[in-house]
C-alpha positions in Angstrom: -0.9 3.9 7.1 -4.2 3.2 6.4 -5.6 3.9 9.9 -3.3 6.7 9.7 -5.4 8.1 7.0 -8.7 7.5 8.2 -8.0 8.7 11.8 -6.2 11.9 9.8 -9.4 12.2 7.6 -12.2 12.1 10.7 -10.8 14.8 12.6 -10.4 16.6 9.9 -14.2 16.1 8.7 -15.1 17.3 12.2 -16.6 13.5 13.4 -16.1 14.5 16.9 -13.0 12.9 19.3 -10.4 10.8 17.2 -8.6 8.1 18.7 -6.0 6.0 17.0 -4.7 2.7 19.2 -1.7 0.7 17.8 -0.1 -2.5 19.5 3.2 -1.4 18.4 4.8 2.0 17.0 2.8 3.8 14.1 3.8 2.7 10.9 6.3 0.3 11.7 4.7 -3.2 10.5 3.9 -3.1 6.6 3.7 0.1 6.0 7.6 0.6 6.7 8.5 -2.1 5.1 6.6 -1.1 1.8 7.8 0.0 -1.7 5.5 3.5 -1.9 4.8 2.4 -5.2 1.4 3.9 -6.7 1.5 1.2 -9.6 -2.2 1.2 -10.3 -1.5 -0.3 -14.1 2.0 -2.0 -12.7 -0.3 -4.2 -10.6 -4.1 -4.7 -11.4 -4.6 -7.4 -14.1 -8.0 -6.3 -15.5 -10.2 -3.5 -15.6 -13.5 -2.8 -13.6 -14.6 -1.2 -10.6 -11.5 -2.5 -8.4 -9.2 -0.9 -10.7 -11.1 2.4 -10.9 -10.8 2.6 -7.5 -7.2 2.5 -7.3 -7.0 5.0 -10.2 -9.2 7.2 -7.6 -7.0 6.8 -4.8 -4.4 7.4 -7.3 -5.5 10.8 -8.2 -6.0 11.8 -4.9 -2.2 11.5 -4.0 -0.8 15.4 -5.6 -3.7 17.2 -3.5 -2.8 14.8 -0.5 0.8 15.4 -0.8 0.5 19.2 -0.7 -1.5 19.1 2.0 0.6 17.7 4.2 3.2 19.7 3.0 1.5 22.7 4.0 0.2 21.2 7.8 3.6 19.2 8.6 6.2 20.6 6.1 6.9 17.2 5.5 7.4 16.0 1.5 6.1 12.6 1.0 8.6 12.8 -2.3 5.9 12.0 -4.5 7.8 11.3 -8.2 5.9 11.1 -11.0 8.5 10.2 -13.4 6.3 6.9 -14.4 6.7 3.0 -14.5 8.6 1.2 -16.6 7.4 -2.6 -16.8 10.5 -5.0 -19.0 10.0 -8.2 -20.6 13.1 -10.5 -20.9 11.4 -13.2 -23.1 8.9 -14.1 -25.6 6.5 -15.3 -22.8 6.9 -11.8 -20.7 6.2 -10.0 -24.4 3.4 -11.7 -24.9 2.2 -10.8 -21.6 3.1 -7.1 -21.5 1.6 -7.5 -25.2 -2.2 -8.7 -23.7 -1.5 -6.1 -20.8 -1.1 -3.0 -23.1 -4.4 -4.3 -25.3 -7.1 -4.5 -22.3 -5.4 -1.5 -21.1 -5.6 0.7 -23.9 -9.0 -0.5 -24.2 -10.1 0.5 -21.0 -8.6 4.0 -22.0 -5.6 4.2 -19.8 -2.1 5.6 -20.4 0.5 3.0 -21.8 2.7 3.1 -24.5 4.1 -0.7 -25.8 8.0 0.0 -26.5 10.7 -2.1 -28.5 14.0 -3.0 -26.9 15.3 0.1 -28.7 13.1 2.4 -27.0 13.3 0.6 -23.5 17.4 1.4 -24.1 17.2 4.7 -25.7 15.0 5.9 -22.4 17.0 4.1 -19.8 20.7 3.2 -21.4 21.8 1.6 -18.5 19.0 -1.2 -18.6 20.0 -4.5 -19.7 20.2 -4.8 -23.4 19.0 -8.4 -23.8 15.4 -6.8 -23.1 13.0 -7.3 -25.4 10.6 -4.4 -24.7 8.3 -2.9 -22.2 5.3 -0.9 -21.3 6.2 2.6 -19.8 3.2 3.7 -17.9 3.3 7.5 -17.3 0.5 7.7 -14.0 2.1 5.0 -12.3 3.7 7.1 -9.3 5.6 6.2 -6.3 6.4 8.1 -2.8 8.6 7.8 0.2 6.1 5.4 2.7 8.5 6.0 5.3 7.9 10.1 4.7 4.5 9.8 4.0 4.0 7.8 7.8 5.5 11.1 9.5 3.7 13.4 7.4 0.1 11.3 7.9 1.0 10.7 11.9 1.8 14.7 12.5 -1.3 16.1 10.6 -3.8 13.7 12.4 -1.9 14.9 16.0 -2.5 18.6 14.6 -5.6 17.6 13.9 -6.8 16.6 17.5 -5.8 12.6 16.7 -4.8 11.1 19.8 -2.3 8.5 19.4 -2.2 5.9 22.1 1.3 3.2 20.9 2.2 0.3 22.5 -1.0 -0.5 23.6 -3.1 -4.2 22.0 -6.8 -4.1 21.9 -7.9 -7.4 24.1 -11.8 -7.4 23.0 -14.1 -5.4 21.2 -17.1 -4.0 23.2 -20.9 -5.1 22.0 -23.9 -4.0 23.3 -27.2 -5.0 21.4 -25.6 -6.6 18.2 -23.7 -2.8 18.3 -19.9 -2.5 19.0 -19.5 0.4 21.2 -15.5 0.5 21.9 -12.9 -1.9 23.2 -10.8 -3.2 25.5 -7.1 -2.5 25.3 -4.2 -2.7 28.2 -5.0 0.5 28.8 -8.7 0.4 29.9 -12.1 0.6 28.1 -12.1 2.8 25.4 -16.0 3.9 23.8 -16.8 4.8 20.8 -19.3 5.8 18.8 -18.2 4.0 15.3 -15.2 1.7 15.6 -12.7 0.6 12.7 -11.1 -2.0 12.6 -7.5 -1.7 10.3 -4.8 -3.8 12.1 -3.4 -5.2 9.1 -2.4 -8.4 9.1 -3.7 -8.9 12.7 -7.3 -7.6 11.7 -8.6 -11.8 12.2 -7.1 -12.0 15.7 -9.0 -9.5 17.4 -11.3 -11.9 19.9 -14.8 -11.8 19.6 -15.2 -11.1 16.3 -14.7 -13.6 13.6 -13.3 -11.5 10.7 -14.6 -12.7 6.9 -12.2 -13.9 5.1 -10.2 -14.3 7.2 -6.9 -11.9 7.1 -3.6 -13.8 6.2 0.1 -12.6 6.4 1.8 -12.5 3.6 5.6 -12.2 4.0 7.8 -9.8 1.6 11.6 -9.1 1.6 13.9 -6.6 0.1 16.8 -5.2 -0.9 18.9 -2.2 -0.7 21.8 -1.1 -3.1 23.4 2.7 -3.0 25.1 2.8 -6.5 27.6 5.2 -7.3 25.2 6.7 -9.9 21.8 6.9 -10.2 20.5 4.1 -12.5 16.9 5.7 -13.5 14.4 7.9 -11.7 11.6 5.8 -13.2 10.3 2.3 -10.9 11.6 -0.1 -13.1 9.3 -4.0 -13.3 9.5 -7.0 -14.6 8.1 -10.1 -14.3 10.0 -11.6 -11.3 10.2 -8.4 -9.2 10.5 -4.4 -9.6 13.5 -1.3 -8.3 12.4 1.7 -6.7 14.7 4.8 -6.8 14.9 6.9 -3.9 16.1 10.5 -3.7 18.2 10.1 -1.4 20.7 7.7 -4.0 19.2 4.2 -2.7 17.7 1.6 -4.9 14.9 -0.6 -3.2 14.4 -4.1 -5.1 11.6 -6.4 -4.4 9.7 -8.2 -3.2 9.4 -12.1 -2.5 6.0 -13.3 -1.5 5.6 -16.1 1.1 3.0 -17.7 3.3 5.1 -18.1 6.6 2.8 -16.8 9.0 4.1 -14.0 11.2 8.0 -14.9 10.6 9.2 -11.5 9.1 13.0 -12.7 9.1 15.0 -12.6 6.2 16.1 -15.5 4.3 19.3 -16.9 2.4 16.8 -17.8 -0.8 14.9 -14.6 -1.0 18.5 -12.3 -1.0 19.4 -14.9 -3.5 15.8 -14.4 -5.6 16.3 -10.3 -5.1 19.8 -10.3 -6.3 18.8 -12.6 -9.5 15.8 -9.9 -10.2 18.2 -6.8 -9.3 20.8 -7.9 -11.8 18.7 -8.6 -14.8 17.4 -5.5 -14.9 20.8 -3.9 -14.2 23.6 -6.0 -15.1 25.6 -3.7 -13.4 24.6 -4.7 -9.8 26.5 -7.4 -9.9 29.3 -6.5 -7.9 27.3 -3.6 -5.9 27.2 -3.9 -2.1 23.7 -4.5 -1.0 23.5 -2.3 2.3 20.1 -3.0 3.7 17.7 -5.7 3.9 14.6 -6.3 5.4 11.0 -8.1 5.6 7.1 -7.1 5.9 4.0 -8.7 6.5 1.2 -7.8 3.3 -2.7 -8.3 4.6 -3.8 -10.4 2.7 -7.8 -11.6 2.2 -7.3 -14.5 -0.2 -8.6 -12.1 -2.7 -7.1 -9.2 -4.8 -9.5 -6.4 -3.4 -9.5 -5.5 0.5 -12.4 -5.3 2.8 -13.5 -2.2 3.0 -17.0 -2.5 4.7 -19.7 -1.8 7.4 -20.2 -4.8 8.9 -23.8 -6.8 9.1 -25.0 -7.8 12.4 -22.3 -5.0 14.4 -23.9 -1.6 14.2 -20.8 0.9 14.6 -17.9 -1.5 13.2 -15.9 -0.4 10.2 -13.4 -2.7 8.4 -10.6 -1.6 6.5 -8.1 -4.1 5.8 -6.9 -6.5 3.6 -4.9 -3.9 0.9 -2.1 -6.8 0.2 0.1 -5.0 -1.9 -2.0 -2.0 -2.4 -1.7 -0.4 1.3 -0.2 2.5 0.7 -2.4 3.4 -3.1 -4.9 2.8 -1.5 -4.6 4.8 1.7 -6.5 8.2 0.7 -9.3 6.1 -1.0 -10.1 4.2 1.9 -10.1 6.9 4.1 -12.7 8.4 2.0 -14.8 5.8 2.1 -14.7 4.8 5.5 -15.4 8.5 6.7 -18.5 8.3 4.3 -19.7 5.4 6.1 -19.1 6.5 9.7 -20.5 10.1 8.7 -23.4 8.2 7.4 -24.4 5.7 10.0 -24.2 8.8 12.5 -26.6 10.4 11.1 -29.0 7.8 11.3 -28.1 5.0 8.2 -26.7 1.8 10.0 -24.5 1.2 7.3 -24.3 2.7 3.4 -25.2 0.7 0.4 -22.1 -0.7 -1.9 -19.4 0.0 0.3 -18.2 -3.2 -0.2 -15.3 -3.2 -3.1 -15.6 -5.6 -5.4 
């Protein structure tokens, strides 16, 4: 998704030929296996500039959303109905409690409910809750969608797509990077960027800082009979997305495995646990679907969005952990700011770094 975006956002800013290479199939690696959650508040756990930058991307999505709706007539579903984030005991009060303060006083949208409120809002939650925040601008859309809709408008834009194809080598030439080498040939470049994901370290030749990690994440699929909530519902141990469509995505386990995306015994057991506290009635739902993704990870919270020192015409984007897809029409932006800026004579653009 995210090279998705940026290949999507160059054409579109006129920076000459586009070309997109993927080892695999587009969007079919963490990006299919995400939430769509756009939980900016949901998921940072302090203010500054990291979090204003996901409120950015944020705020980007309703323009981005219409637009491809207008160039693909594809609807990423993007529902704004709002997060609702429950606590289940004193300690995750007092947590949600400390959340809401540095929240409000960084001046974002929350409102603190009692158990009351939590019920009289979503009546089919489970009543031993003990209250929650309900953050209105915490957003979510169909990933899955929003891979179509990002793939079509960068081929109407001139993208070309090449699948199926691993890069063997980047290309330098005088401390620049001027292409690489895939199975299909040599392929040169004027600005290269590098956003495999969780395979971002393993491209040879360059020794990627710090280094990208896998992290693993599974999930679960119910179809109730009747819709539970149209809000994404947290807690403390996981969250449940609804879909349009009638499904109910619950997530997501966390596990340093490597590149093992199978799904485990434990982690349905963990899902189930997390599905049924917040809905009690899930307990004797079918569970239809399951599956597993791998979250880049950089040992940090923020990813590496960045020109790189010492490699004139490289670009990394990477690292988004569980961010990838709020983060998508951010990083675009700024990685088409630095490529438009290095071509025009800058070898790389001050604080592009995200810290």
């Amino acid at each position: 998704m995210i090279g998705l975006a940026i290949a999507r956002l160059c054409a579109r800013r006129g920076l000459g030929e586009v070309t997109l290479i993927e080892r695999g199939r587009i969007g079919m690696e963490a990006s299919h296996a995400a939430g769509g959650m756009l939980a900016v508040q949901a998921e940072t756990e302090h203010g500054g500039g990291f979090l204003d930058f996901c409120t950015h991307s944020r705020d980007l999505y309703p323009e981005l959303a219409e637009s491809l709706r207008e160039e693909t007539g594809i609807d990423i579903e993007l529902e704004q109905s709002g997060t609702l984030f429950l606590s289940f005991s004193e300690d995750d009060m007092r947590k949600l409690t400390e959340r809401h303060a540095w929240q409000t006083q960084n001046g974002l949208n929350v409102s603190l409910l009692s158990a009351a409120e939590v019920l009289s809002r979503e009546p089919r939650i489970n009543p031993t809750v003990k209250g929650g925040l309900f953050f209105p601008q915490d957003w979510q859309v169909e990933n899955r969608r929003l891979i179509d809709a990002l793939a079509a408008s960068a081929v109407a834009n001139g993208v070309k797509i090449i699948e199926e194809c691993q890069v063997r080598s980047l290309i330098f030439e005088h401390a620049a990077v001027t292409g690489a080498v895939t199975d299909s040939g040599r392929c040169l470049a004027k600005s290269v960027v590098l956003a495999a994901g969780s395979w971002s370290s393993m491209i040879p030749g360059f020794e990627m800082q710090p280094q990208i990690v896998p992290v693993k994440g599974e999930m679960i699929v119910y179809t109730p009979a009747t819709k539970l909530t149209d809000k994404v519902i947290y807690s403390e141990r996981g969250y449940a997305i609804p879909r349009l469509d009638g499904r109910l995505l619950v997530g997501a386990t966390s596990e340093l495995v490597g590149f093992d995306k199978s799904t485990t015994d434990a982690a349905y057991a963990i899902l189930k646990a997390t599905a049924t506290e917040m809905f009690p009635c899930l307990e004797h739902e079918k569970i239809v679907d399951r599956w597993a993704g791998l979250r880049p990870f950089a040992r940090r919270p923020e990813p590496i969005i960045t020109a790189v020192d010492g490699f004139s015409g490289l670009v990394v984007a990477s690292g988004h952990y569980r961010n990838g897809v709020l983060l998508a029409p951010a990083t675009a932006e700024l990685v088409v700011d630095l490529i438009a800026f290095r071509e025009n004579g800058f070898s790389k653009f001050f604080g592009t770094e995200v810290h």
